[in-house]
C-alpha positions in Angstrom: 153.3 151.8 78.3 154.4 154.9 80.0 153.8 155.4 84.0 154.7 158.8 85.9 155.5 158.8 89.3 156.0 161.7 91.8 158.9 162.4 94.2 157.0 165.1 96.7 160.0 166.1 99.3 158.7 167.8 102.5 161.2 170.6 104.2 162.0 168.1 106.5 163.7 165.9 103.5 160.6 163.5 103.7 158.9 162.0 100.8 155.9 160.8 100.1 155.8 157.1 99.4 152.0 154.9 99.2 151.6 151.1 99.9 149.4 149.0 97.2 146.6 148.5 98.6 146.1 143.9 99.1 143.4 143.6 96.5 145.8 145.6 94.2 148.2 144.2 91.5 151.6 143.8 93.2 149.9 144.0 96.8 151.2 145.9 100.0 154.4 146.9 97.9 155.5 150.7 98.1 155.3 152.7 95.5 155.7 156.7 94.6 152.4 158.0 93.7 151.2 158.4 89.9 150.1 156.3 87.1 149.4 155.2 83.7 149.8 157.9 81.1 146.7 158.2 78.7 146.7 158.4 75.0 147.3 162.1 73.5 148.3 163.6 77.0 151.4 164.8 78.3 153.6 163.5 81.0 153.0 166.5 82.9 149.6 166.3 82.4 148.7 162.8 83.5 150.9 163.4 86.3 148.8 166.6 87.6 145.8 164.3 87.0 147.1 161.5 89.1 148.0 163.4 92.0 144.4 165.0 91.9 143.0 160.9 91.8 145.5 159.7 94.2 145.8 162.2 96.9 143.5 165.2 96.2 146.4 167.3 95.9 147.2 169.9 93.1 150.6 169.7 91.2 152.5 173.4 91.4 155.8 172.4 89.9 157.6 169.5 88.6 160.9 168.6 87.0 161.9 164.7 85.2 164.8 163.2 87.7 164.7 159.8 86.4 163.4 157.0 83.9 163.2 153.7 83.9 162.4 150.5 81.4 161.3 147.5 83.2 159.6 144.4 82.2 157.3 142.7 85.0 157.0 139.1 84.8 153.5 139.6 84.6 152.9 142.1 82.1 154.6 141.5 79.2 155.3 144.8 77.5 158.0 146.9 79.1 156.8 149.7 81.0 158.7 153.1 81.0 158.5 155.5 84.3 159.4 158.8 84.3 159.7 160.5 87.9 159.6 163.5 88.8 160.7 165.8 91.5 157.4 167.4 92.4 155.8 170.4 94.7 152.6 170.0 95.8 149.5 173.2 96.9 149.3 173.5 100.6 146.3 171.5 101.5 145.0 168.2 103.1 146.7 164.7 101.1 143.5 162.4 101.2 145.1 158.8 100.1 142.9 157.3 97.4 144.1 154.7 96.4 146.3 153.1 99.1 146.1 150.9 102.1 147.9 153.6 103.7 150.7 156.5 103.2 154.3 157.5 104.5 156.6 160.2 104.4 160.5 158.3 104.4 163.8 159.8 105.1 165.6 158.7 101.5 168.1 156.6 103.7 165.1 154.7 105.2 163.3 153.8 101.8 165.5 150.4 101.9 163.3 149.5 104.7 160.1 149.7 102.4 159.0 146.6 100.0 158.8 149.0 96.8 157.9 147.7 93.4 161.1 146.6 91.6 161.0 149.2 88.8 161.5 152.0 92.2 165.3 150.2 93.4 167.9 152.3 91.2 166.0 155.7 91.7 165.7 154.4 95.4 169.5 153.9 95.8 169.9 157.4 94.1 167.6 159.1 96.6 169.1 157.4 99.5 172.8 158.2 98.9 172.1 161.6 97.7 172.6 161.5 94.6 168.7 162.7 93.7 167.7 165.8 96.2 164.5 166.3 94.4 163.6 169.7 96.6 167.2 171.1 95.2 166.2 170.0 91.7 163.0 171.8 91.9 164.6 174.8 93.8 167.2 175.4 90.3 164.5 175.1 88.3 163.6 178.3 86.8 
């Protein structure tokens, strides 16, 4: 199964992180926005899609940073998340689909519960080694 995820940095180095809501699989846990891409539909695509069902917010740009395979005791078959640095429209974020919403310093993300599948791209953000807004800034 393939899952897309958004990175959305504010200019204050911020980004966007959701809690699960408690009726939810993996309840309360943090999580990067996005979601389950569909059959015959681009990455891209499903992630535009989700960002419109998640937050009411259109998708302007967005470049892969990261992917990951991970297995869920649950689920049996392996799931693989791309993420992407994104940059969101101007407008009103209206959450969805969560209990509620944050924007995180990357060194404060540690503090979150995330889903397991988020840790290594979390340790990436949080010493650096990501900067999603410079990612999308080179991008041509």
């Amino acid at each position: 199964m393939l899952v897309v995820a958004a990175v959305i940095e504010r200019e204050d180095r911020r980004l966007l992180i959701g809690q699960r809501r408690a009726a939810d699989s993996s309840p309360l846990k943090w999580e990067f926005p996005g979601g389950k891409v569909r059959q015959d539909e681009e990455p891209e695509a499903a992630l535009a899609r989700e960002l419109r069902e998640e937050l009411g917010v259109t998708l302007r740009k967005c470049r892969e940073i990261a992917r990951v395979q991970h297995t869920y005791a649950e689920r049996p078959e392996p799931l693989e998340i791309r993420f992407f640095a994104v940059a969101i429209a101007e407008g009103e974020i209206i959450p969805r689909v969560f209990a509620q919403i944050a924007w995180a310093l990357p060194k404060e993300l540690g503090s979150y519960d995330f889903l397991a599948a988020n840790r290594a791209l979390i340790a990436n953000l949080a010493t650096g080694r990501i900067k999603p807004a410079e990612i999308l800034a080179a991008q041509a």
